[in-house]
C-alpha positions as CSV (number, residue, x, y, z in Angstrom):
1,X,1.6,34.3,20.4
2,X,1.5,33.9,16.5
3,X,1.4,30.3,17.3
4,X,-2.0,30.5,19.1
5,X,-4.2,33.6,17.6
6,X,-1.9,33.8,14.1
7,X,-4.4,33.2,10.8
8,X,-2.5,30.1,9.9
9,X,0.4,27.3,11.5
10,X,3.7,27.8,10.7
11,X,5.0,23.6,10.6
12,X,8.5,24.8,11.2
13,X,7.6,26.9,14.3
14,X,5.4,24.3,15.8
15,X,8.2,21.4,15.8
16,X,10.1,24.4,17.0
17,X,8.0,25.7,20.0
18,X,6.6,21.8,21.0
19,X,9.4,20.8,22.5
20,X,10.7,23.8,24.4
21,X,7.0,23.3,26.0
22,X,7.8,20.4,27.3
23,X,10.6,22.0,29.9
24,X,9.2,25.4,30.2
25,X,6.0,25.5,32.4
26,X,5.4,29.0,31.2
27,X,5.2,28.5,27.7
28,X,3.2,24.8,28.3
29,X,0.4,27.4,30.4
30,X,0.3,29.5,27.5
31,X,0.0,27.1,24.8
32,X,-2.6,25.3,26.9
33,X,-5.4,26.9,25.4
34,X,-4.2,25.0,21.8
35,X,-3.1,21.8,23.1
36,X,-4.4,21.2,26.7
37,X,-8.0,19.8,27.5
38,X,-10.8,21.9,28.2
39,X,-13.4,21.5,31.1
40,X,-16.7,21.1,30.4
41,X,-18.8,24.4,31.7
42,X,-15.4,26.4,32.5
43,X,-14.8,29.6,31.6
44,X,-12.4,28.9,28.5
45,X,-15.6,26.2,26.7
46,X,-18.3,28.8,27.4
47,X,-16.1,31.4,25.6
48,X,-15.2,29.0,22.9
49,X,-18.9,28.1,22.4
50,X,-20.1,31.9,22.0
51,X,-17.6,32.4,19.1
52,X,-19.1,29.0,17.8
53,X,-22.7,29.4,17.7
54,X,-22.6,32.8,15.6
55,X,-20.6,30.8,12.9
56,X,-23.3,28.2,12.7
57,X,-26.4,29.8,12.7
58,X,-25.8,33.0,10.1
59,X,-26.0,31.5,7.0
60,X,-23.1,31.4,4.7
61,X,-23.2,34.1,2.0
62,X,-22.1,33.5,-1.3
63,X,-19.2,35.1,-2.5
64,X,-19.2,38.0,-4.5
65,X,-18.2,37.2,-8.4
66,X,-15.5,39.3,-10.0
67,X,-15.7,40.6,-13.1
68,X,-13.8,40.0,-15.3
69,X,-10.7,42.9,-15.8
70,X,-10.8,44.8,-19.0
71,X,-8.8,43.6,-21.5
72,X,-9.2,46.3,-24.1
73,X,-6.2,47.9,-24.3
74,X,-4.5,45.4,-23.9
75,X,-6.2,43.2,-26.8
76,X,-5.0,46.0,-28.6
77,X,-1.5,45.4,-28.1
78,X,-2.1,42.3,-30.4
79,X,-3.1,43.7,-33.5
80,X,0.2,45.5,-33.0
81,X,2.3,42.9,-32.6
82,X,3.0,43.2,-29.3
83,X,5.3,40.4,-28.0
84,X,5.2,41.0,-23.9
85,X,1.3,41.3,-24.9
86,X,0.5,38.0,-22.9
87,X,2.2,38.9,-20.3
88,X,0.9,41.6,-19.4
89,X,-2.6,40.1,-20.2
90,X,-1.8,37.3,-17.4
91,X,-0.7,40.3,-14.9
92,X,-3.8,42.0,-15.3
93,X,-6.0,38.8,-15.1
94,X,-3.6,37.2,-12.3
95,X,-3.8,40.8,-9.6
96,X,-2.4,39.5,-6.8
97,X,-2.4,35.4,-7.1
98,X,1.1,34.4,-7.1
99,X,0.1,31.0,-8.7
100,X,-2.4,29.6,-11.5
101,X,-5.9,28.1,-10.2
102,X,-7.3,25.3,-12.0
103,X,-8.3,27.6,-14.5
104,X,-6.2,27.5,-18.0
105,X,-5.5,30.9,-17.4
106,X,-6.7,33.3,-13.4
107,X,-10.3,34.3,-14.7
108,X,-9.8,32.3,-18.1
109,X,-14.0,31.5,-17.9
110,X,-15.4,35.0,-17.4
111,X,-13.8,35.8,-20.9
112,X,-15.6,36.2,-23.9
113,X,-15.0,33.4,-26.9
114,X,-13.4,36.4,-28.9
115,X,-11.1,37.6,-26.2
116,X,-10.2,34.3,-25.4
117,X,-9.2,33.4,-29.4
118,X,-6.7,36.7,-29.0
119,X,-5.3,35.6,-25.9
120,X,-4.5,32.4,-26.8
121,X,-2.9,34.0,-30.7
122,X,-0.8,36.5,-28.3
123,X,0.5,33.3,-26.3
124,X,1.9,32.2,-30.0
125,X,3.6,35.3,-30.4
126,X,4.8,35.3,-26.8
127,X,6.1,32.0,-27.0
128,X,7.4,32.8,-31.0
129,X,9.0,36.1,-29.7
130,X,10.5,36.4,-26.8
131,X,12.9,34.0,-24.2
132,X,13.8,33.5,-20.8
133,X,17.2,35.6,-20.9
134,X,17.7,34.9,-17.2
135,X,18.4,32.0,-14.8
136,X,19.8,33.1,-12.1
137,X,16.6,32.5,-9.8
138,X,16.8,28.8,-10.3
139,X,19.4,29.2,-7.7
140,X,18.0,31.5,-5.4
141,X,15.3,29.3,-5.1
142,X,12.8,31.7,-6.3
143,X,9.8,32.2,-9.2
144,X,10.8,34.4,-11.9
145,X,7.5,35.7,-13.3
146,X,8.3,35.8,-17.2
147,X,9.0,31.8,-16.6
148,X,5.8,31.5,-15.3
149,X,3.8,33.3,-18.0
150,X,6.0,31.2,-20.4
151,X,4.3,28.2,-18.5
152,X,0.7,29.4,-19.0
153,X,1.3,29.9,-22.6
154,X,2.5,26.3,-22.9
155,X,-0.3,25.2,-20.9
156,X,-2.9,27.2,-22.6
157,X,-1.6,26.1,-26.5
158,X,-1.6,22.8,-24.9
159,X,-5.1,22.1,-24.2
160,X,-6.6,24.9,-26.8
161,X,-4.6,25.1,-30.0
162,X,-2.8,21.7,-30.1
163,X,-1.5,21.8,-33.6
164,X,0.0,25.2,-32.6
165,X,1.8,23.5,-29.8
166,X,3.3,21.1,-32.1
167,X,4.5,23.6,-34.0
168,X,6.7,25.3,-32.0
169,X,10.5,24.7,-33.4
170,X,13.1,23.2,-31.3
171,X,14.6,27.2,-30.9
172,X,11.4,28.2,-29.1
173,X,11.8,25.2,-26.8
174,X,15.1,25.7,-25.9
175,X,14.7,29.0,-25.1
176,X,11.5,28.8,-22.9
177,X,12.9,25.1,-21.0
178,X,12.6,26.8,-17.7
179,X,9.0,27.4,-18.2
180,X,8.4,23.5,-18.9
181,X,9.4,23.0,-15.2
182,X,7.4,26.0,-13.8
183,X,5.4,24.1,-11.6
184,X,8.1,22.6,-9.4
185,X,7.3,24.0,-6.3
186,X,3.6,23.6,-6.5
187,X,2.8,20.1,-6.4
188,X,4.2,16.2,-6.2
189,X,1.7,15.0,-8.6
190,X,2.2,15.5,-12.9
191,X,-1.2,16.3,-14.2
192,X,-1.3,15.6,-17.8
193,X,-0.8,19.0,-19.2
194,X,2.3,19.3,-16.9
195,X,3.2,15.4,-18.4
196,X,2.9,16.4,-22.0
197,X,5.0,19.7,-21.5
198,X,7.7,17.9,-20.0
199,X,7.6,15.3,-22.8
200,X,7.6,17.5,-25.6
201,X,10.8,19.7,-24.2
202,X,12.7,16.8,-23.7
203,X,11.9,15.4,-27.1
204,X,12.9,19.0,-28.7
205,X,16.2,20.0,-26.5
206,X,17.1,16.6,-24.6
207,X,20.5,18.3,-23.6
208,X,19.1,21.4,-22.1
209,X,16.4,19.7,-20.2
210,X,18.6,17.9,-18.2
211,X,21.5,20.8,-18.0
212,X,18.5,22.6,-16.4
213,X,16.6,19.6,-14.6
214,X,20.3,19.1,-12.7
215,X,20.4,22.5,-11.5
216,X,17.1,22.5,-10.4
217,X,17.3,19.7,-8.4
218,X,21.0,21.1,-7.0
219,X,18.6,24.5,-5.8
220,X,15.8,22.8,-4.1
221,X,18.3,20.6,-2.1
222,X,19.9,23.8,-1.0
223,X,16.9,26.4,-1.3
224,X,14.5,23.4,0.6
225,X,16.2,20.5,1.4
226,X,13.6,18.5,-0.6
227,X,13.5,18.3,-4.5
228,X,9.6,18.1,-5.9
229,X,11.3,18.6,-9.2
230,X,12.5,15.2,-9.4
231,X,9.2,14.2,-10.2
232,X,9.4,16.0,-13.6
233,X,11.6,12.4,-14.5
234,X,8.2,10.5,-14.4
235,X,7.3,11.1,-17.7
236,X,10.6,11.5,-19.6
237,X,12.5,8.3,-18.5
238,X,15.4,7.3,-20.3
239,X,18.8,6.0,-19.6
240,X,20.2,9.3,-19.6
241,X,18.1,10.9,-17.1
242,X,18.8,7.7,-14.6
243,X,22.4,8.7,-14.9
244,X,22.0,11.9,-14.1
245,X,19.9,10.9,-10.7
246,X,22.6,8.4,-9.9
247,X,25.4,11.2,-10.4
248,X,23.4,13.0,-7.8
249,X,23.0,10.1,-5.4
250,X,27.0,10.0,-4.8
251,X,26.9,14.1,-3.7
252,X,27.7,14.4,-0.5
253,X,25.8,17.7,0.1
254,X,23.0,16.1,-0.8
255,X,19.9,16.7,2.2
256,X,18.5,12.8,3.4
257,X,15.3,13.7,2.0
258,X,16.5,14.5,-1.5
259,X,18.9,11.4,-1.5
260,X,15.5,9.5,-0.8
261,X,13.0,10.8,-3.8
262,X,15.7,10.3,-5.9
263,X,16.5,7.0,-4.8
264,X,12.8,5.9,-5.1
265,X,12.5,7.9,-8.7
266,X,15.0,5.0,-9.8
267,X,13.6,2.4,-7.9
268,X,10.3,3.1,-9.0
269,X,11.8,2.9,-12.7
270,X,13.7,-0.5,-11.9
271,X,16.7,0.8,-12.1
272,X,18.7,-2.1,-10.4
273,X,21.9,-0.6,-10.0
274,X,19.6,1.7,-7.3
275,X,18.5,-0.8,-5.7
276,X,22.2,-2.2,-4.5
277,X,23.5,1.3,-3.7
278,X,20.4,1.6,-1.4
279,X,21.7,-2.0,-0.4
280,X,24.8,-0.8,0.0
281,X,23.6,2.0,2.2
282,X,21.5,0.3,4.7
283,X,24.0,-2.7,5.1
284,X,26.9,-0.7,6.0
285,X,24.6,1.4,8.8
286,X,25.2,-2.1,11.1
287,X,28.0,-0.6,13.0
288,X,28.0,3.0,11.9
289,X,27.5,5.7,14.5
290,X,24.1,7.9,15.3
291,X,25.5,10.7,12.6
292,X,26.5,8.9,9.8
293,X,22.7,7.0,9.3
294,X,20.6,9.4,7.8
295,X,21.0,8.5,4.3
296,X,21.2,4.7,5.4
297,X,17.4,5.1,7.1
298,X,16.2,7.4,4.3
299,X,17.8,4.6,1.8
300,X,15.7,1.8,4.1
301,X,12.9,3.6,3.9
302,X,12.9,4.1,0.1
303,X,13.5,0.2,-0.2
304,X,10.4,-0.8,2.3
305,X,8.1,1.4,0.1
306,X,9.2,0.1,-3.4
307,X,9.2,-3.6,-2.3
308,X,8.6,-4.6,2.0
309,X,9.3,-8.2,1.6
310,X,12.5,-7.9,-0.6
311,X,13.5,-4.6,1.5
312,X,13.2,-6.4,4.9
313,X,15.4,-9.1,4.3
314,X,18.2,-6.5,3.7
315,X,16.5,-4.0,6.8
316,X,16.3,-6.6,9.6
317,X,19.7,-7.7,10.0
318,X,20.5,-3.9,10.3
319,X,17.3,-3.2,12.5
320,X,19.0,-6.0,15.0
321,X,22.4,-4.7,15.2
322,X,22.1,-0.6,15.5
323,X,19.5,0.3,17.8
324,X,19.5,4.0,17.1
325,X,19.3,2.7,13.3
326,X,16.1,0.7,14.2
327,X,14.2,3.6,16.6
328,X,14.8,6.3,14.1
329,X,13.9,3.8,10.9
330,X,10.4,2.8,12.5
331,X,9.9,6.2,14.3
332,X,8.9,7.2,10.8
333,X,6.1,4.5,11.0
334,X,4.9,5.4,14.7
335,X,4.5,8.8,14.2
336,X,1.7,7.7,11.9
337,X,1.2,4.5,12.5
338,X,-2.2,4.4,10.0
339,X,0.0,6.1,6.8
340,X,0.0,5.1,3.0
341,X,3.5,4.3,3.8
342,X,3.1,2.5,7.3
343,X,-0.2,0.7,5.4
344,X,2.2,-0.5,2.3
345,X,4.6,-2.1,5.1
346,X,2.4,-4.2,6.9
347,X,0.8,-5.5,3.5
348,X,3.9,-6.1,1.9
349,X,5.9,-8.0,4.9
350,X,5.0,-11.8,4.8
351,X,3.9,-13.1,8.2
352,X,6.7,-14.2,9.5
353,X,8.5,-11.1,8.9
354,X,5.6,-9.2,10.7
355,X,6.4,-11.3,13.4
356,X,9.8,-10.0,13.5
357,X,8.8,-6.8,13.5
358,X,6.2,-6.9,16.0
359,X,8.6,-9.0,19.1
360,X,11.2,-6.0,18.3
361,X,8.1,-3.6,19.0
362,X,7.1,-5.5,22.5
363,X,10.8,-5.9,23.4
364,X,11.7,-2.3,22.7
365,X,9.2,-0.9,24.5
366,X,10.7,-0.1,27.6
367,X,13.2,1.4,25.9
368,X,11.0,3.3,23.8
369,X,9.5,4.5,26.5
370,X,6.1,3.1,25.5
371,X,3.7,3.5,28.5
372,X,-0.2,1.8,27.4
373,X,-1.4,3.5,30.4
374,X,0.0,7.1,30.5
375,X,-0.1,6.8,26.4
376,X,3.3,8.8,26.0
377,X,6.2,7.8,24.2
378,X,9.3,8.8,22.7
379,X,9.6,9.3,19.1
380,X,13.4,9.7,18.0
381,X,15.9,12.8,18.0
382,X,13.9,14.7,15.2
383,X,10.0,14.1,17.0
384,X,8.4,14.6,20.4
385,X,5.9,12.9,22.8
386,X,2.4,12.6,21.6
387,X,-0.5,12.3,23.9
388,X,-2.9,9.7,24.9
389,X,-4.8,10.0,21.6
390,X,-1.7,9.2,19.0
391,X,0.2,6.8,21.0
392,X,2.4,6.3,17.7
393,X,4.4,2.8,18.9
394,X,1.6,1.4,20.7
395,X,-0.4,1.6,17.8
396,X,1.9,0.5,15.2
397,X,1.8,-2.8,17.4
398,X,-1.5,-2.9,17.3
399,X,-1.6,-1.9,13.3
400,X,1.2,-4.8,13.0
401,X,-0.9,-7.8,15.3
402,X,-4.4,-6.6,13.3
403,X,-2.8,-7.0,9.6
404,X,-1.9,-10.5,10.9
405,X,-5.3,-11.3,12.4
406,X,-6.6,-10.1,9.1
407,X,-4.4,-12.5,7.0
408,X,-6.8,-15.2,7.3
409,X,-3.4,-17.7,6.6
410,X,-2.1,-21.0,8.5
411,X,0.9,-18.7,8.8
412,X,-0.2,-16.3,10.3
413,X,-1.3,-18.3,13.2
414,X,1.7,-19.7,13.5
415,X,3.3,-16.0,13.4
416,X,1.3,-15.6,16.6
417,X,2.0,-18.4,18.0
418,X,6.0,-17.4,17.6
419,X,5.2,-14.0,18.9
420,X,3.6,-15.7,22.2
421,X,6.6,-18.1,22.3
422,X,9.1,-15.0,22.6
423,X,6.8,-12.2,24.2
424,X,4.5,-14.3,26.7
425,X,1.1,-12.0,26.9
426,X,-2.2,-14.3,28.1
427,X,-4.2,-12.3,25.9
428,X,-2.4,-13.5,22.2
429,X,-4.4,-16.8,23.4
430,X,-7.6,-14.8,22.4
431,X,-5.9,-13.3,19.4
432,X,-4.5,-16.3,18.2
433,X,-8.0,-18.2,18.2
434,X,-9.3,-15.1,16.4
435,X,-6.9,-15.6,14.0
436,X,-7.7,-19.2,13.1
437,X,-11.6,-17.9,12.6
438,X,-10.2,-15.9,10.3
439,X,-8.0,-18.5,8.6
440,X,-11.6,-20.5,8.4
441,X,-13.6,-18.0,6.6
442,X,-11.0,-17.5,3.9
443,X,-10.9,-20.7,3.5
444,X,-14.4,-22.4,3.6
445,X,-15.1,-23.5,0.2
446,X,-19.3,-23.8,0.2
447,X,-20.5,-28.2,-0.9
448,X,-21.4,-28.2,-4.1
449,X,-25.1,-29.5,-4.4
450,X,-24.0,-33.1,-5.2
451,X,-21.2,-32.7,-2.0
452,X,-24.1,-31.5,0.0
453,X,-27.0,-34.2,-0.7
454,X,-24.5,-37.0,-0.4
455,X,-23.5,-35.6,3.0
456,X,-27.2,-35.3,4.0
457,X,-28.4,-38.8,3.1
458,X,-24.8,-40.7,3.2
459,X,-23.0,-41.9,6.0
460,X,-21.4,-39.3,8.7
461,X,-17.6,-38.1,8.6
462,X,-14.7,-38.5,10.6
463,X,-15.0,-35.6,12.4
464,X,-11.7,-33.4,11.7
465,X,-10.0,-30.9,13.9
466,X,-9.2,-27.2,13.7
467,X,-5.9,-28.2,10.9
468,X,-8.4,-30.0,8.5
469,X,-7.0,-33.6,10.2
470,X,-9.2,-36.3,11.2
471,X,-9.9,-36.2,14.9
472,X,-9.4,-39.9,16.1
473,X,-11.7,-42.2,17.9
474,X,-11.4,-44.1,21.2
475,X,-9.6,-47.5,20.6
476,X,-12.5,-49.6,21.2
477,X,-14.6,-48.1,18.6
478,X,-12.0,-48.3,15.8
479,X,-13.0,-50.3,12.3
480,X,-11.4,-51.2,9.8
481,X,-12.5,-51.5,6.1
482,X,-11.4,-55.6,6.3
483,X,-13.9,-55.9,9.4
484,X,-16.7,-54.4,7.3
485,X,-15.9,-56.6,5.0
486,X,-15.9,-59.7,6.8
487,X,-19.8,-58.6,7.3
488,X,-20.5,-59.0,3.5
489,X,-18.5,-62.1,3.3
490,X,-21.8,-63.7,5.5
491,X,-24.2,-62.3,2.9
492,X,-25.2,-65.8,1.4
493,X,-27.0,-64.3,-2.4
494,X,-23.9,-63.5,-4.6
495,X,-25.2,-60.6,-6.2
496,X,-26.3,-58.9,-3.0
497,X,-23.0,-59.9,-1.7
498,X,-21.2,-58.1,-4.2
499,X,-23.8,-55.3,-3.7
500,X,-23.0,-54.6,-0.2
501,X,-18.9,-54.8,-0.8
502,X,-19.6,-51.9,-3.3
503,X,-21.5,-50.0,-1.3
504,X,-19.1,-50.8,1.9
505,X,-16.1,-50.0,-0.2
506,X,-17.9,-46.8,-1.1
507,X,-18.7,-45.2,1.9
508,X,-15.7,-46.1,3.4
509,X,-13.4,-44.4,0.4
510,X,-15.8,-41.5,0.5
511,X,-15.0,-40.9,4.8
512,X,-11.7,-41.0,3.9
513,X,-11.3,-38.7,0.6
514,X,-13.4,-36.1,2.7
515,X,-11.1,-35.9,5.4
516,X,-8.0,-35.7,2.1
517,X,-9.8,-32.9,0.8
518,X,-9.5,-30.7,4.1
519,X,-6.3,-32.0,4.6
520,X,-4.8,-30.9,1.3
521,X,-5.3,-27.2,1.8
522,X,-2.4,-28.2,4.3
523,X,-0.7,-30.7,3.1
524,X,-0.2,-30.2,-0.8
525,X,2.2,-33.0,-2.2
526,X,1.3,-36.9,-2.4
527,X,4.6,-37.9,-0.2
528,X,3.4,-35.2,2.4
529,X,-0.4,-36.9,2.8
530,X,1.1,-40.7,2.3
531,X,2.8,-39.5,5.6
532,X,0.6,-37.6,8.0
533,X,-2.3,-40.5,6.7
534,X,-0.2,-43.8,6.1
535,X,-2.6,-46.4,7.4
536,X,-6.0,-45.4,5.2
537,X,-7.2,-48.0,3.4
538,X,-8.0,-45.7,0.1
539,X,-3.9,-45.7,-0.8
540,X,-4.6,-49.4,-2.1
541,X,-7.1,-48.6,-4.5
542,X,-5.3,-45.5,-5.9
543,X,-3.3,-45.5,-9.1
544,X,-0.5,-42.9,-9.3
545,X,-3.1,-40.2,-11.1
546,X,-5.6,-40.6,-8.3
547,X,-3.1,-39.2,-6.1
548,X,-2.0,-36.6,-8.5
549,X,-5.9,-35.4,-8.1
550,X,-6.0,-35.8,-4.0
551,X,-3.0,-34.1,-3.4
552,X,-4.3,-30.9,-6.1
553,X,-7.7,-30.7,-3.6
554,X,-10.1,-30.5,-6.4
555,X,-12.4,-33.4,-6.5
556,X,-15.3,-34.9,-5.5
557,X,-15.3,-37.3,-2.6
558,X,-18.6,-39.0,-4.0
559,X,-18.0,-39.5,-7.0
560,X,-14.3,-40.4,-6.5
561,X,-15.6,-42.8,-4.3
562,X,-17.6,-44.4,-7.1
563,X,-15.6,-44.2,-9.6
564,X,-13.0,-46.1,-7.5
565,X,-15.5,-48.9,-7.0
566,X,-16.5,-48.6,-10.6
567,X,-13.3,-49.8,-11.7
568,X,-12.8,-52.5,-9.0
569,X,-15.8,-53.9,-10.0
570,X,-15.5,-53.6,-13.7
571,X,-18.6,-51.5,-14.0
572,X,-19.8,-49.2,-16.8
573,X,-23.2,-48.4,-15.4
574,X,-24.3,-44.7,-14.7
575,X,-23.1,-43.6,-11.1
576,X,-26.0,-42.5,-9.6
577,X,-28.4,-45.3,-11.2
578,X,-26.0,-48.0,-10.2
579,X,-25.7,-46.7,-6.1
580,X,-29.4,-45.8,-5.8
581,X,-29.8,-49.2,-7.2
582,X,-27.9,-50.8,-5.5
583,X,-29.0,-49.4,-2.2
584,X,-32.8,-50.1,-2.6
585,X,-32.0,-53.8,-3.1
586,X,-30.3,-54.6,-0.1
587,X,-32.7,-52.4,1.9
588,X,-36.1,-54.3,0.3
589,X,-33.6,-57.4,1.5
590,X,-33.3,-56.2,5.1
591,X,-29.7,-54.7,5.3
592,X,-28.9,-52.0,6.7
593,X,-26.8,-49.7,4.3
């Protein structure tokens, strides 16, 4: 009943008790009220509303302040020369908290400017005068308090009396290491107080750091079966300390969950020789049985978060061959399918590879258990069944198919495309056309304003299809440029002759550079556009340069065009000049143009 009316959740006691509900209708009715649905106007949602509405409507009173303890005798103890006098100054300000606010000090800004200049002297002569003389709770997995007074006192000379910090000789580090680490077991993240601790101890005592940095991380793995202390390595790397962290990969009695912070503390550092005994790991899980994998998943998923693409190469082939590898490996994504970690996945795996990964998710599903319409599934050995509101692996799918929609890429489409080749589902046709709307709009480069008036008042496009390719015309309504030509050729003035060939030849290039321009998005190499377009006319005119600059995408058709007719007809006139002026003479002589 702690479970239900208790002041706070036990994790442990809920993966615990979930399960056992599952068989046991008596414990399910009682945990009902938690996790079942209630009726609207039943008894249980008019009870639950009454405790409400009390909540809401008093307003909220402000907390009382404290005032701040008094100090006096305790100051006192200074003048003395007291050397436990901090201490006991930070139990008296501290009462019952166990651990430091965000305060330098519990209380530190209710003290006056004078008390707080004698605090901080006594945290000299703390530091100066005294040591940690005992260890032994390092592997009991407990806080020794001296340690953490020894912390504050860093941290309070830190951000307060920085010269004084720099000061302290190599002895007084040495002796107070222990306290450099005091925050272990508090948090995941190095603030920068915490970061320039660490970096002075290991600059002052190097070989103690690490003596006590290996122990630390050897009494969490036991204590906890996680190591937060690892972190601590962040801001002191150095060969030495990646040597250490690989001695501790090859431990046997090392938990999965240490083996994997560590492994991504040396990934994250580019330590290569992790990255192929985390090869190493996952590659020979292909054939191994259901209780020798742990590390080999825990090693996967450290890879996947420091690098997807790279990782997956070396995952897949794994993921393929041990199916109790593969659930237990991407169970860690379905339980949250919307996580930092599931989120760096999908973005880092190319489309193809999310391809992969999605058909394995369709495939599996029976297996899994995956049900879209009763919403429950199975999530591995170590989870349970989730209801219809977090069904994990059908929403990883779903996650998985969005990130592609979203790619906006050619190969994403085809991605889908594969996916509806192996998986059949009518409705990818609808995701597969969103797909290429998406492709469009990240793609869509806006006419510049000389692009756009000559496509206003010039001749009309090929129309092209949904790949950027030109659509084709019914055989009876094909031209060539030579027919177009021929038309010239019965022009009987030889200047307006020549006129009406350049201005042929022009519009004629221009149609086809257009449709080049969309088709180089696709089709990026010379050789690649000779083939798909082999029988344009443009190739003729075109020195090796000109296709240099089709194939890169970034030209002009217009005023390619012209400059292509330009040099056929040996002309040196301005562009625009020449083509307007050319154009109003063979209209004032009748031809259409």
């Amino acid at each position: 009943m702690n479970l239900i009316y208790g002041a706070s959740i036990d994790s442990e006691l809920v993966q615990a008790v979930l399960p056992a509900a599952r068989v046991n209708p008596v414990l399910s009715a009682a945990l009902n009220p938690i996790l079942g649905y209630i009726e609207f106007d039943s008894h249980d949602a008019r009870l639950q509303k009454d405790c409400y509405e009390p909540v809401q409507s008093s307003p909220a009173q402000p907390l009382p302040s404290t005032p701040a303890p008094n100090l006096d005798e305790l100051l006192l103890l200074i003048d003395r020369g007291e050397k436990t006098a901090f201490e006991k100054i930070c139990r008296r300000l501290a009462g019952d908290a166990e651990y430091q606010d965000e305060e330098l000090l519990p209380g530190w800004d209710q003290l006056q400017p004078e008390k707080k200049t004698q605090i901080i002297r006594a945290a000299e002569i703390y530091l100066n005068g005294c040591c940690v003389v005992n260890t032994s709770w390092i592997e009991a997995g407990e806080v020794w308090y001296p340690v953490t007074c020894g912390y504050w006192a860093l941290s309070l000379l830190a951000q307060t009396a920085s010269q004084v910090f720099e000061n302290l000789t190599d002895e007084v580090w040495h002796a107070w290491m222990p306290s450099a680490f005091a925050e272990h077991n508090q948090s995941e993240d190095l603030g920068e107080v915490e970061a320039k601790i660490l970096k002075t101890a290991y600059q002052r005592a190097p070989s103690q750091f690490r003596k006590l940095f290996g122990r630390l991380i050897d009494a969490q793995n036991k204590c906890f079966e996680d190591a937060f202390v690892v972190n601590a390595s962040t801001p002191v790397w150095d060969r030495e300390i990646a040597d250490l962290l690989r001695t501790k990969l090859a431990d046997n009695k090392l938990r999965s969950r240490v083996f994997r912070r560590i492994l991504a503390a040396l990934l994250n550092a580019g330590d290569a020789a992790a990255i192929q005994i985390a090869t190493d790991r996952v590659t020979g899980a292909s054939s191994a049985p259901a209780n020798e994998i742990d590390k080999a998943i825990e090693a996967a998923l450290a890879l996947l978060n420091h690098g997807a693409s790279a990782a997956w190469k070396v995952v897949w082939p794994v993921v393929q061959k041990n199916t109790e590898f593969a659930q237990r490996l991407l169970t860690h994504y379905a339980i949250d399918p919307y996580s930092s970690d599931a989120a760096r996945l999908r973005d880092g795996l190319q489309e193809s590879e999310l391809a992969e990964l999605y058909i394995w998710l369709s495939q599996f599903a029976t297996t899994l258990g995956v049900s879209e319409e009763t919403g429950r599934q199975y999530l591995g050995a170590d989870a349970f069944e989730l209801n219809s509101s977090n069904r994990g692996w059908y929403w990883l799918s779903v996650a998985v198919m969005n990130a592609l929609i979203s790619r906006g890429t050619p190969a994403a489409v085809e991605a889908i495309r594969r996916i509806n080749e192996n998986t059949p589902d009518e409705r990818l046709k609808h995701v597969e056309q969103m797909a290429q709307e998406s492709v469009r709009q990240k793609t869509w480069t806006p006419l510049s304003p000389s692009e756009l008036i000559d496509f206003v008042t010039g001749p009309r496009t090929i129309p092209t299809n949904a790949e950027g390719e030109p659509a084709g015309t019914p055989p009876d309504a094909k031209l060539s440029l030579a027919t177009r030509l021929k038309e010239a050729e019965k022009v009987s003035d030889p200047k307006l002759r020549k006129m009406y060939e350049a201005v042929i030849r022009y519009e004629w290039y221009m149609k086809e550079l257009r449709s080049l321009k969309v088709a180089s998005k696709k089709y990026q190499t010379q050789a690649q556009l000779k083939q798909r377009f082999p029988d344009l006319d443009l190739w003729g005119a075109l020195d090796k340069d000109d296709e240099s600059d089709i194939a890169s995408g970034d030209f002009n058709p217009g005023r390619f065009a012209w400059s292509l007719i330009k040099r056929l007809n040996n002309l040196r006139e301005k562009d625009d000049r020449t083509l307007k002026n050319y154009r109003k003479a063979l209209r004032a002589a009748g031809m259409s143009v």
